[in-house]
C-alpha positions as CSV (number, residue, x, y, z in Angstrom):
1,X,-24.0,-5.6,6.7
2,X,-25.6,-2.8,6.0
3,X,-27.0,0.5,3.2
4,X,-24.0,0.4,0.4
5,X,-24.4,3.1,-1.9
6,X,-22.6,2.9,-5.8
7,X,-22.5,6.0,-8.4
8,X,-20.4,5.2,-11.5
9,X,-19.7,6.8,-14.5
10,X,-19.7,4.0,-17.8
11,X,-17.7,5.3,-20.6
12,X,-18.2,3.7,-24.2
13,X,-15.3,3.8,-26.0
14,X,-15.3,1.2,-28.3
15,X,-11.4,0.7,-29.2
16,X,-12.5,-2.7,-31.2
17,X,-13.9,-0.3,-33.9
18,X,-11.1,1.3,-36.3
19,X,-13.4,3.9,-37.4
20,X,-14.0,4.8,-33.7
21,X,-9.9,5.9,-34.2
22,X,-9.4,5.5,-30.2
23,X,-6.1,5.5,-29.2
24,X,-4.3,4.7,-26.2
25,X,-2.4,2.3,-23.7
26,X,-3.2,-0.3,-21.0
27,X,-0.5,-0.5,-18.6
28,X,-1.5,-2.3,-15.1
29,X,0.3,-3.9,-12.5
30,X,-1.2,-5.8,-9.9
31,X,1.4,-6.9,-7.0
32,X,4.0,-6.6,-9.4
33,X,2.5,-8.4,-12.2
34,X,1.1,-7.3,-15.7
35,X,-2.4,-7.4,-16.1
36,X,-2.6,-8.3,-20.2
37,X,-5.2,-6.3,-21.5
38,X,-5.6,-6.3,-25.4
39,X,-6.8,-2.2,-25.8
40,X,-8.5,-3.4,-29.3
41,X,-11.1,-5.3,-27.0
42,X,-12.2,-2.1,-24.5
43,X,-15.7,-1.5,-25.2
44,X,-16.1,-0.1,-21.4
45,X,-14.2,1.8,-18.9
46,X,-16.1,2.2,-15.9
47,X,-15.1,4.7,-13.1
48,X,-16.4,4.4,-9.7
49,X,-17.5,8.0,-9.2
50,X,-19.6,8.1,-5.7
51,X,-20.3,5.9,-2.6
52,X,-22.5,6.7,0.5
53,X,-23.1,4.4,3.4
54,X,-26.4,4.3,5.0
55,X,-27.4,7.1,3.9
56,X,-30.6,6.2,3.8
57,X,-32.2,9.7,2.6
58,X,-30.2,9.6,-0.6
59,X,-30.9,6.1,-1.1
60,X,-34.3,6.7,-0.8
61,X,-34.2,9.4,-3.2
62,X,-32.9,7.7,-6.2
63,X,-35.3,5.0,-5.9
64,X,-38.4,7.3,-5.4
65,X,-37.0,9.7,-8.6
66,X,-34.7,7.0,-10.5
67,X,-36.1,3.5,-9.8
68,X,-39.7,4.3,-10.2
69,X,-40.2,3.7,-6.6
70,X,-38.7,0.0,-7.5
71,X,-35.9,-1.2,-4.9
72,X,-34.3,-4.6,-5.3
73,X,-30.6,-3.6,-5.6
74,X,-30.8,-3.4,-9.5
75,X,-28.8,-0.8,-11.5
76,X,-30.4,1.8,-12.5
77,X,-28.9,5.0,-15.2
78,X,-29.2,8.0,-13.9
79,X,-29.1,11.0,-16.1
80,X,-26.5,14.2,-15.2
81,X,-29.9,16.3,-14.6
82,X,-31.3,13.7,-12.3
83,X,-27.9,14.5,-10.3
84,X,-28.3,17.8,-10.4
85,X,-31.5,17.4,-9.0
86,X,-30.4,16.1,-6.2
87,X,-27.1,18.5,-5.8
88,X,-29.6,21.0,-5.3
89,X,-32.4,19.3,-2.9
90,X,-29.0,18.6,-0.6
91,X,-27.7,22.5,-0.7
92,X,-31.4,23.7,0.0
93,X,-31.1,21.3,3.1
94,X,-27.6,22.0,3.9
95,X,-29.1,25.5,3.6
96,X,-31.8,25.4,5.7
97,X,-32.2,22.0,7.8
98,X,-36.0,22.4,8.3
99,X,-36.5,21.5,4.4
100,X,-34.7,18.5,5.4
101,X,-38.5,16.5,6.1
102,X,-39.8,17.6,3.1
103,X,-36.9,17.4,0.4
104,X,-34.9,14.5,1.8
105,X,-36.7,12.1,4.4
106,X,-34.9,9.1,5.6
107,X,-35.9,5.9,4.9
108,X,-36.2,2.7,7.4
109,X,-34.8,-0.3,5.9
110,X,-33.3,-3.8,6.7
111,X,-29.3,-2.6,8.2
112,X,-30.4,1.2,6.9
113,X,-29.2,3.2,9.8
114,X,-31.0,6.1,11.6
115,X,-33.9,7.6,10.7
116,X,-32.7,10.7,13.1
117,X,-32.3,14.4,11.5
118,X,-28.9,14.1,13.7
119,X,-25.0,14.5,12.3
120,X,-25.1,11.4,10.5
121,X,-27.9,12.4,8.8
122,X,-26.3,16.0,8.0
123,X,-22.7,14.4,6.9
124,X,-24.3,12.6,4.5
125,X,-25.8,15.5,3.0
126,X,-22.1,17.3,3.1
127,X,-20.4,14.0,1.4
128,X,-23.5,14.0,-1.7
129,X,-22.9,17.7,-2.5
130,X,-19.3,17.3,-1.7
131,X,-19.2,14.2,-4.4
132,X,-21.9,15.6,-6.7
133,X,-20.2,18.7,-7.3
134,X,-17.1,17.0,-7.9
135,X,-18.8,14.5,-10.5
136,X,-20.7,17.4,-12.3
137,X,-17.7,19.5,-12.7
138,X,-16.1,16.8,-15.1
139,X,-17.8,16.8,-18.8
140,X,-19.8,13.8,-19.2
141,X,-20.1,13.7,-23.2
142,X,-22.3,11.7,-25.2
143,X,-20.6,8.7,-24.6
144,X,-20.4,8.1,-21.0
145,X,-23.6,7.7,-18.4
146,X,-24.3,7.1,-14.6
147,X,-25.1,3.7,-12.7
148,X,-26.8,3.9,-9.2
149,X,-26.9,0.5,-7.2
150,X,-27.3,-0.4,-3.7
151,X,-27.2,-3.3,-2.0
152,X,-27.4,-4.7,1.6
């Protein structure tokens, strides 16, 4: 048990809609079997794009500036500029740890980890820009949008 962290990335395609013109080919295997998947009926692809574990400061983050300070594992969009916003709150604290009280406090919690400013603390930092940047380099579009959820 414990802090699970989820970012994905929901892209609306809409292949049941000829007008859409979407094109394309579903070929899966799972152990050695075809999954049958009819392309005309993909409304969705969703990507799972980010994960943390207990990191508590981030967690707490997205529900102070996403959730509206609401936390009951729900799902909750999260724009591209929200994301940046929080790319750069972690490289000012990467940056300078003393901002690290001020722009990204921990959070206590039911199976949330440390509270400590220790390494935990500072890898989790390293994997959010590491993942953020990595996320924010890919165009987005008008199409697709972000999902945060946690749950413990």
């Amino acid at each position: 048990m414990g802090l699970d962290m989820y970012l994905t990335k929901q892209i609306y395609i809409g292949a049941e809609w000829e007008h859409r013109e979407v094109k394309g080919i579903v070929d899966i295997t799972v152990n050695d079997k075809p999954l049958l998947i009819n392309f005309n009926r993909i409304n969705y692809i969703i990507e799972s794009v980010a994960y943390w574990r207990k990191a508590n400061a981030i967690h707490k983050w997205f529900v102070d500036y996403c959730q509206d300070g609401v936390d009951e594992c729900q799902e909750t969009e999260v724009s591209s500029a929200k994301l940046e916003e929080l790319l750069s709150l972690a490289k000012q604290v990467k940056a300078n740890p003393a901002l690290a009280e001020e722009l990204l406090p921990p959070q206590s919690g039911f199976f949330f980890g440390s509270t400590d400013y220790d390494q935990w603390y500072f890898d989790d930092i390293d994997t959010t820009i590491a993942q953020l940047e990595k996320i924010l380099a890919e165009p987005d579009g008008k199409t697709s949008w972000y999902i945060y959820q946690a749950s413990w």
